[in-house]
C-alpha positions in Angstrom: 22.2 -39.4 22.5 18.7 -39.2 23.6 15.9 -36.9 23.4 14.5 -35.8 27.2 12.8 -33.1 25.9 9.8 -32.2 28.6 6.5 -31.2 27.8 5.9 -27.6 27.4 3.5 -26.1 29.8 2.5 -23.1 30.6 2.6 -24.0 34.9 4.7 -27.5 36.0 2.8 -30.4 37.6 2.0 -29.9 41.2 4.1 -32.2 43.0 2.3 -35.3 45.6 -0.8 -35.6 43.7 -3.0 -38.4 43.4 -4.2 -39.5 40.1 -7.4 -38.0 40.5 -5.7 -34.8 41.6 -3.8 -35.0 38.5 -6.7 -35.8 35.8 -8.8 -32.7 37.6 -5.8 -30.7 37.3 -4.9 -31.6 33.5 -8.8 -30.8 33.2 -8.0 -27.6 33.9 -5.1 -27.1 32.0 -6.8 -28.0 28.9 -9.5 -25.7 30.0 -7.5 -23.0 30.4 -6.0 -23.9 27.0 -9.4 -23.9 26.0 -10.5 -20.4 26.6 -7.2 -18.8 25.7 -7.6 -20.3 22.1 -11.2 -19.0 22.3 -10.2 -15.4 23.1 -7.3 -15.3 20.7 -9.8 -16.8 17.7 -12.2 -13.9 19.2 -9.4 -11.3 19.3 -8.0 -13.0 15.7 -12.4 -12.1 14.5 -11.8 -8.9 15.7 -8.8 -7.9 13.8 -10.1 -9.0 10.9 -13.5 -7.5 10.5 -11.5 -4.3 11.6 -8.9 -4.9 8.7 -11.7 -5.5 6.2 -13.1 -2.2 7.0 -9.5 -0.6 6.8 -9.5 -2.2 3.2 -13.2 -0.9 2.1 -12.1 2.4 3.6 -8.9 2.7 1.7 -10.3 1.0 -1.8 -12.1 4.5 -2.9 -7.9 6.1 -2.3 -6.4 3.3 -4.0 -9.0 4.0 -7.3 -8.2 7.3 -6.9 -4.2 6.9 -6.8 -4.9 4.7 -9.8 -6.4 7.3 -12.0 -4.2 9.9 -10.9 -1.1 7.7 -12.2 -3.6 7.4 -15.2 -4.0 11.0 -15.8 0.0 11.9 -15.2 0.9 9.5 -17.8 -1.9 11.2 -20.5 -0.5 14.6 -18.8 3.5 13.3 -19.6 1.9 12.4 -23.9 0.5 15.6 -23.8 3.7 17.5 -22.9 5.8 15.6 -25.1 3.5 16.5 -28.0 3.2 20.1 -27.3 6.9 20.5 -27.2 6.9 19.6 -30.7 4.0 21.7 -31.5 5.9 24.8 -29.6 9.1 23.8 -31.5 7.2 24.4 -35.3 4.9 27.1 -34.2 8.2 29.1 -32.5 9.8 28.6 -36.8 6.7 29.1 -38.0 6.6 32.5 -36.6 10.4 33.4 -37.6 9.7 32.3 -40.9 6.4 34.5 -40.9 8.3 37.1 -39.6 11.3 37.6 -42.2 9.0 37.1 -45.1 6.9 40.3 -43.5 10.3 42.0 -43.2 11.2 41.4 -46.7 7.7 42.0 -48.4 7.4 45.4 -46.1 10.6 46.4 -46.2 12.0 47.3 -43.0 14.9 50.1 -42.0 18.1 49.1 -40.5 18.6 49.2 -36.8 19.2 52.6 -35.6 23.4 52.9 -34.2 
């Protein structure tokens, strides 16, 4: 089996043309050609300088997200310290307290 794969082109070949015809006429194909890739490497210049100010613009949020996630994970230490703290100062305090009752003295619940 054999390949008869055609060219690709954006517009066929005029039909009945002489060569000159033709060379003119690829001329202006690859012209064409020409300034499409020019506006799309334009276009392409664009995008870029626009995504390089999208990334400058977002940089200061990202430094800020960071620190945030920085601060919740002091913030999570801190918590899991003071639960500890709360649990001795919470005996602590009943201990105080039911040495104070016994050193004082205290009356029995009314009924």
């Amino acid at each position: 089996m054999t390949d008869t794969k055609q060219p690709v082109s954006l517009r066929p070949r005029p039909p009945n043309m002489t060569d000159e015809q033709w060379r003119a006429w690829v001329e202006g194909e690859l012209q064409d050609g020409a300034n499409m890739f020019n506006q799309l490497s334009a276009e392409i210049q664009t995008n870029t300088e626009v995504t390089n100010q999208v990334k400058a613009d977002t940089s200061a949020l990202v430094e800020f997200s960071q620190s945030v996630e920085g601060a919740i994970k002091v913030l999570k230490w801190v918590g899991s310290v003071a639960k500890y703290v709360g649990y001795i100062a919470t005996a602590t305090l009943a201990l105080w307290a039911i040495i104070t009752a016994f050193v004082n003295g205290t009356p029995p619940p009314a009924k």
